[in-house]
N, C-alpha and C positions, 0 to 999 in steps of 0.2 A: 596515045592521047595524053596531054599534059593536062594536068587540074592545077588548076590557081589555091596559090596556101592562103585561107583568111587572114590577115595582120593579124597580131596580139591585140586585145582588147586593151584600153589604159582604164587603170584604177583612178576615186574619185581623186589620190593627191598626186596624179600626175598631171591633171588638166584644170583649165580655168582657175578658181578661187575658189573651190568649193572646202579645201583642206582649211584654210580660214577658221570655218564655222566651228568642228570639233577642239580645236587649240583656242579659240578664244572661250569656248565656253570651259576647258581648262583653266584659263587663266582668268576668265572671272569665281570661278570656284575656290580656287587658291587666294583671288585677292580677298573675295568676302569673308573666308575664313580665316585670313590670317588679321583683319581687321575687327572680324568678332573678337578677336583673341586677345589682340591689343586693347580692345575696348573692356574685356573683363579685367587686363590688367591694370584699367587707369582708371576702374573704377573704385578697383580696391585701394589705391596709392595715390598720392595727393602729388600729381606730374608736372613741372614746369613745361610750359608752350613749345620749350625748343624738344624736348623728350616727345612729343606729339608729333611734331613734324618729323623727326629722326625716325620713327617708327612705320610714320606713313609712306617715309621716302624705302625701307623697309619692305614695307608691303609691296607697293611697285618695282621694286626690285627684284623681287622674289616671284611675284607675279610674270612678271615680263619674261625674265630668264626660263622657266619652266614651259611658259607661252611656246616659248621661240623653239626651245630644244624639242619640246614634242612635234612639232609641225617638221621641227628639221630631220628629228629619227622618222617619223612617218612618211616625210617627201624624200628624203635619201638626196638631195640635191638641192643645187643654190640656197642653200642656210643664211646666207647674209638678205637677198631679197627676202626669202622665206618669215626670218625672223624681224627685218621692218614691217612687215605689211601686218604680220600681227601685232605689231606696237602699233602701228598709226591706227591700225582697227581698233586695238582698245582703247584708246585714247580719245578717238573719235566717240565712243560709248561713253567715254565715263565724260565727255562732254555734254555730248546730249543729256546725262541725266543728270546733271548739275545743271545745266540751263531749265530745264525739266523743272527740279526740287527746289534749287538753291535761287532760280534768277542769276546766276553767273558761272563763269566757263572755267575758270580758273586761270592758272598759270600757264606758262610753255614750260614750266624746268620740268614738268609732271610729264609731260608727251616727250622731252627728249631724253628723260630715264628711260621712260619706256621703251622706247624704240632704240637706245644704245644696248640694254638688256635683255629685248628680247631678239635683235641682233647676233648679240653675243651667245646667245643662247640656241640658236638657228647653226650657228656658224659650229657649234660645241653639238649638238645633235645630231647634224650631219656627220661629224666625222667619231663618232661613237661607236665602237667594235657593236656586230649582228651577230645573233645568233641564227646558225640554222640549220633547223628542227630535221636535216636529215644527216647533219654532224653527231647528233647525241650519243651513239652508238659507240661510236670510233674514240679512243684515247692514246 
């Protein structure tokens, strides 16, 4: 009598877009926090406008890139898809809440750091040495 082997089950970042949600809320964590940070520093220091915008370009850089690379160590594959979709995600968000707050959307140069960084950053996660936890042992 033969038995049928069940497939392997697929984890939440191998299917659909659910891997998204956990790396965007990464990289809104890392954006608001590194923007708190800039903002204590331009509170204490009297900043010219282009020091602001260098900062901000900064933060989204920083933000994006870390975006990208976790989704990409966590999906282990396609890091270039992987890390746009989290840039147009976030980007999409921080539109919404400028249209939201502000009454306006902003620029494009803001969603195509985004999405070059957190590309790059997909692209750089993906191919990041793993460890694994049944190696520990062995040297």
């Amino acid at each position: 009598m033969q038995t049928r082997r069940q497939p392997p089950r697929k984890n939440i970042w191998e299917t659909g877009v659910w891997f998204l949600l956990p790396a965007v809320f990464v990289g809104l964590a890392i954006l608001c926090g590194m923007v708190l940070l800039f903002a204590l520093l331009l509170l204490k220091a009297d900043a010219p406008a282009w020091m602001e915008t260098l900062l901000a370009l900064a933060a989204l850089l920083t933000a994006g890139y870390s975006m990208g690379r976790f989704a990409g160590y966590r999906r282990h594959r396609k890091g270039l898809r992987t890390g746009l979709q989290c840039g147009v995600l976030l980007y999409l968000l921080l539109v919404l809440a400028g249209v939201l707050w502000l009454h306006e959307a902003g620029t494009l140069w803001k969603g195509l750091v985004l999405m070059l960084s957190s590309a790059t950053g997909g692209v750089a996660g993906v191919n990041l040495p793993r460890k694994h936890p049944h190696d520990r042992g062995k040297a």
